[in-house]
C-alpha positions as CSV (number, residue, x, y, z in Angstrom):
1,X,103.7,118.3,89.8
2,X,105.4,114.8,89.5
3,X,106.9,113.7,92.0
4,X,108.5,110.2,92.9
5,X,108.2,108.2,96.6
6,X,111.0,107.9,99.2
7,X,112.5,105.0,99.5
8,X,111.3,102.4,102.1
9,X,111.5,102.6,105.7
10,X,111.6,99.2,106.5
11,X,110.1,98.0,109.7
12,X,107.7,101.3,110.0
13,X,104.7,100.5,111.9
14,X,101.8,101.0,110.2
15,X,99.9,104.0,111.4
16,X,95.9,102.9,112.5
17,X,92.9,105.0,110.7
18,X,89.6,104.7,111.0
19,X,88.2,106.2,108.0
20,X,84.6,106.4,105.7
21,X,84.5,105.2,102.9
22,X,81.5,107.2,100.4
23,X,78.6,105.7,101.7
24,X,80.0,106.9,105.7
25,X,80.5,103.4,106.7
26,X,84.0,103.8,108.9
27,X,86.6,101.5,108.3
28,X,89.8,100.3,110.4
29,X,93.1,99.4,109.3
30,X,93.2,96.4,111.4
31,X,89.5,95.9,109.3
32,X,91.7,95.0,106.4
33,X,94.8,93.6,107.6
34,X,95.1,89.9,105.7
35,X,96.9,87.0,107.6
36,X,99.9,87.6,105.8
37,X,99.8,91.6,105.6
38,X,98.1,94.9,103.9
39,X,98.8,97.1,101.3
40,X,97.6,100.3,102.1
41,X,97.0,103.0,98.3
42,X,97.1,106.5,98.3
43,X,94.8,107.0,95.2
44,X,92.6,109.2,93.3
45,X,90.1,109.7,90.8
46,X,91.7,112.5,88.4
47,X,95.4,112.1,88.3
48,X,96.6,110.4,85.1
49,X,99.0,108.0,86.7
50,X,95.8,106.0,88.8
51,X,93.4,106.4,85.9
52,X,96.8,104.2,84.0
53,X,97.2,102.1,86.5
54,X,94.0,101.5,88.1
55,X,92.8,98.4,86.3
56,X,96.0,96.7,86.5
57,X,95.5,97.6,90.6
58,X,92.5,96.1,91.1
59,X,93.9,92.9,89.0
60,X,97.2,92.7,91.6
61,X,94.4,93.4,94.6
62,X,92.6,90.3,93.8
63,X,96.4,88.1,93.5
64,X,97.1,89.8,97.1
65,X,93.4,88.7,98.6
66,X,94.4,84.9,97.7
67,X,97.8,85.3,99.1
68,X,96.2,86.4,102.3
69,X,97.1,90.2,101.9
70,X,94.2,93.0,102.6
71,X,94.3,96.1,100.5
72,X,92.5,99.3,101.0
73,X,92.6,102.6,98.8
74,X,92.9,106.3,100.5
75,X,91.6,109.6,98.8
76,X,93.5,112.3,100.4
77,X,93.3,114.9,97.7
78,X,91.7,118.5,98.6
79,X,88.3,117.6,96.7
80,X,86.6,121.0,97.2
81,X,89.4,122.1,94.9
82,X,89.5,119.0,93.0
83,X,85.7,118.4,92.5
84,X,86.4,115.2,90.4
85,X,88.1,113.7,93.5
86,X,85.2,114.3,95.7
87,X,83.3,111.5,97.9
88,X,80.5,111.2,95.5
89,X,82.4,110.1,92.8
90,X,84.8,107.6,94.0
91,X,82.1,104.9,93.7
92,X,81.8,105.1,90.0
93,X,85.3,105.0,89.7
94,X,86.3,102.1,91.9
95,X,82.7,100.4,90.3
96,X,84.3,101.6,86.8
97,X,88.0,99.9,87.4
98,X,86.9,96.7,89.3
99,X,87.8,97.6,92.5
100,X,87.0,95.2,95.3
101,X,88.6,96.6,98.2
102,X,87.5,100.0,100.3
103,X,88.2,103.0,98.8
104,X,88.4,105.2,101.8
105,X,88.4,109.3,102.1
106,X,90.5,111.3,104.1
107,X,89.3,114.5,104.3
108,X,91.5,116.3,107.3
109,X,94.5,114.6,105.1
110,X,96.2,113.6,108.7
111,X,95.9,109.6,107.6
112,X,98.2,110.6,104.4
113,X,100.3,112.4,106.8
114,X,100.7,109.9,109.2
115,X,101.8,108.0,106.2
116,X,104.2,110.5,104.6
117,X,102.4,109.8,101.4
118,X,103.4,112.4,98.7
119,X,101.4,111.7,95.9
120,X,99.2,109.4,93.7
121,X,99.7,106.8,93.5
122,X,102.1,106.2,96.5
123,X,102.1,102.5,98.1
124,X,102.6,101.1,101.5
125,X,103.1,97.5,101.8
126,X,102.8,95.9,105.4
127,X,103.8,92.5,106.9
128,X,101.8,91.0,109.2
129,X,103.2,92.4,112.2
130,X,102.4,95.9,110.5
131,X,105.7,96.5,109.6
132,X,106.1,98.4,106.5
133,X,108.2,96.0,103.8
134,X,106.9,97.9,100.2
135,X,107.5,101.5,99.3
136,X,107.6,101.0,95.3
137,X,105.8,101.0,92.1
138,X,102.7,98.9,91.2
139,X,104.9,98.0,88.0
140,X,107.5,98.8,85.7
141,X,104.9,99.6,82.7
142,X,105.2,103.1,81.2
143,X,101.8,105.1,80.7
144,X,99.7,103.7,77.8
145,X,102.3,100.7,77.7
146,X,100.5,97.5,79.8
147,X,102.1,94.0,77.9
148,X,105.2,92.7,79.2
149,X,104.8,94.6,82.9
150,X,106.6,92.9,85.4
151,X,104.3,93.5,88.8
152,X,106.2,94.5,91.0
153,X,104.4,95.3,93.7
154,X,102.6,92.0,93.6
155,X,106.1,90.1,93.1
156,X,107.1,92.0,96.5
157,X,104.1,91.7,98.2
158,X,104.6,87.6,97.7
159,X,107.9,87.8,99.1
160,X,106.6,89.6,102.0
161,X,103.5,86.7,102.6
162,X,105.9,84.1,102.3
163,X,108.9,85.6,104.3
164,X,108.0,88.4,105.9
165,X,110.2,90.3,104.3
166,X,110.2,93.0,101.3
167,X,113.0,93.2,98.5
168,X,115.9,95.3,99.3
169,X,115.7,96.7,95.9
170,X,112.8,98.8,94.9
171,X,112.1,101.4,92.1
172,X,110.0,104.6,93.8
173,X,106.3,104.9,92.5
174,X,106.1,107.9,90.6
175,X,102.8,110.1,90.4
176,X,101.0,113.5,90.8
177,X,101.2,115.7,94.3
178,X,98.5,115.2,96.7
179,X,96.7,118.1,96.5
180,X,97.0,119.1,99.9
181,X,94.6,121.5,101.7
């Protein structure tokens, strides 16, 4: 089912996790925060819209590290029904797609909750009082389409380092339903 994101919140506080990533190490929000915020990814592994976006993701992610912004990745999808979502195979995928931030499993789904996350990919982007400042798209690229994007999410996620502040104007990500238990 497609569905797209509310819009932002602004000033949400950022709700803490402490969460495994595949290997069972346990990882904090506050792990992750940069000095200037945190982007916090409700991902997967089978959904069409992550596998488009997922190399142009791990591109922003590095742009956000400089600018002093943490990012960490959330699998909240039902994996027993959605095998290729399951712990075991996240590794590959984030080793496939360049990740270098935690990619983090949340298998009760109450971190995705907490979140209001609705589907994947859904993006939170925090200032860095943990206030939430991004609610949008990665960036304006259609599927199979990647020259000429404008990132978004980066571009917002700059405006939030340097001000602390996220545009007013944002366009909803758009993605596939959680698959929720």
């Amino acid at each position: 089912m497609l569905l797209d994101t509310p819009i932002c919140d602004f000033g949400a506080p950022a709700p803490q996790f402490r969460l495994p990533d595949a290997y069972g190490t346990l990882h904090n929000l506050s792990d992750h925060t940069g000095e200037n915020g945190v982007l916090v990814a409700f991902i997967c592994n089978h959904c069409p819209y992550v596998i488009a976006i997922a190399d142009r993701l791990a591109a922003d992610a590095k742009a956000l590290k400089r600018l002093g912004v943490g990012v960490v990745a959330i699998n909240a999808n039902d994996y027993t029904a959605y095998p290729a979502d399951a712990p075991d195979k996240m590794p590959g995928f984030a080793a496939k797609h360049g990740f270098d931030f935690p990619y983090l499993i949340d298998a009760d789904q109450s971190v995705a909750q907490a979140y209001g996350a609705v589907c994947t990919p859904d993006f939170f982007g925090f200032n860095r009082d943990g206030q939430l400042q991004y609610r949008g798209r990665l960036d304006d690229a259609r599927m199979g389409h990647t020259t000429g994007r404008t990132p978004e999410l980066l571009n917002a996620m700059q405006q939030v380092a340097e001000t602390g502040h996220g545009p007013q104007n944002q366009t909803p990500s758009m993605g596939c339903s959680i698959k929720w238990r």
